[in-house]
C-alpha positions in Angstrom: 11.4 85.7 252.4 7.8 86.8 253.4 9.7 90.5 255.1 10.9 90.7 251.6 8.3 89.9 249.4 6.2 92.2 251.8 9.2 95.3 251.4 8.8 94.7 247.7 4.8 95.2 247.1 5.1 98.2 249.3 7.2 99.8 247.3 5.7 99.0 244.2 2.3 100.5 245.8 4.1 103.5 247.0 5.6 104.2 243.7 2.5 103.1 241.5 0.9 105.7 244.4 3.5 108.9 243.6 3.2 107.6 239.9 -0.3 108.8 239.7 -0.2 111.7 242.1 2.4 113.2 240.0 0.6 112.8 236.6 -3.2 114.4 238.2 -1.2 116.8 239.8 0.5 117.8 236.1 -3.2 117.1 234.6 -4.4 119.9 237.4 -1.5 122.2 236.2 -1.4 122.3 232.8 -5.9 122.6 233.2 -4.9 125.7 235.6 -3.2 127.0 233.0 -5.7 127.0 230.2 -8.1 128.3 232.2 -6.1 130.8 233.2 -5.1 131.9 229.7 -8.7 131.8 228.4 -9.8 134.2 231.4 -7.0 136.3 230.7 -7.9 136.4 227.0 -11.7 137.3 228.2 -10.1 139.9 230.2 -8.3 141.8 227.2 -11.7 141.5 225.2 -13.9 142.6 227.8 -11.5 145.3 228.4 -11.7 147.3 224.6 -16.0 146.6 225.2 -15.6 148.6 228.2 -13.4 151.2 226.9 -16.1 151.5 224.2 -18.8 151.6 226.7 -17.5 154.2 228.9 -16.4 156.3 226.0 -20.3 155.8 224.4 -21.5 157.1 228.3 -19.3 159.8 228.2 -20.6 161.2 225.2 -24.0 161.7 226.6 -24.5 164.8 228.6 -25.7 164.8 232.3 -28.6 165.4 232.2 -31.6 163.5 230.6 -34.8 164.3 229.1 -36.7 163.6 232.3 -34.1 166.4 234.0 -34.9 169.4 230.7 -38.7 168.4 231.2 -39.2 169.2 234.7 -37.8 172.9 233.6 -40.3 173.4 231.0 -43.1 175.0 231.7 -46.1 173.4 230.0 -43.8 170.7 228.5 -45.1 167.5 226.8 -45.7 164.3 228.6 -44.2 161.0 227.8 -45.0 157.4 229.3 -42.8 154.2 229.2 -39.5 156.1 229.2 -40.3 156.7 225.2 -38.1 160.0 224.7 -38.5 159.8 220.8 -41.5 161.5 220.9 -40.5 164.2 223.9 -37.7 165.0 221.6 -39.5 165.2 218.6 -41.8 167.7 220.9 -38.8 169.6 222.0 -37.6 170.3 218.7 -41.1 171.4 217.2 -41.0 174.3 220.6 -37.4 175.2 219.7 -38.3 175.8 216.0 -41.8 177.8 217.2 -39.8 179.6 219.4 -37.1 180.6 216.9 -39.8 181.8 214.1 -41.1 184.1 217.4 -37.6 185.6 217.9 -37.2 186.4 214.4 -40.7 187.6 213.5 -40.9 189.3 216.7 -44.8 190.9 216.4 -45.4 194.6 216.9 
């Protein structure tokens, strides 16, 4: 009666045993899952910003201000990488030389 009384708890351990295998390893699963969808829906997201961002880079040309500067003879100086200003210093040369080439002195 012992044999069988043994046989019986092992069984009922073995089964409460699968029991709660079976439900972590659904719990794991189904937590798989949800993480997968939520990268997957970071993925499409991120995806359109870096369409954007690639599109915004390709707009710009090659070159930068730092590249037209070193071309210029006696072009303004800048510190900080502040181009506002360099522009604005660009544009003013571009005007001067435009009112040279159309009042062109004699």
């Amino acid at each position: 009666m012992s044999d069988t009384l043994i046989a019986a708890f092992l069984g009922a351990v073995i089964t409460l045993i699968g029991q709660i295998s079976t439900v972590y390893i659904s719990n794991f699963k189904e937590n798989l899952r949800f993480k997968q969808k939520e990268f997957q829906s970071k993925r499409d997201n991120l995806s359109e910003v870096y369409q954007a961002l690639i599109s915004a880079i390709n707009s710009y040309p090659n070159e930068s201000p730092v590249d037209v500067l070193g071309n210029i003879k006696h072009g303004p100086g800048y510190s900080f990488e502040r181009f506002e200003t360099t522009l604005k210093s660009l544009d003013f040369q571009i005007e001067d030389y435009r009112s040279q080439l159309n009042n062109p002195k004699k």
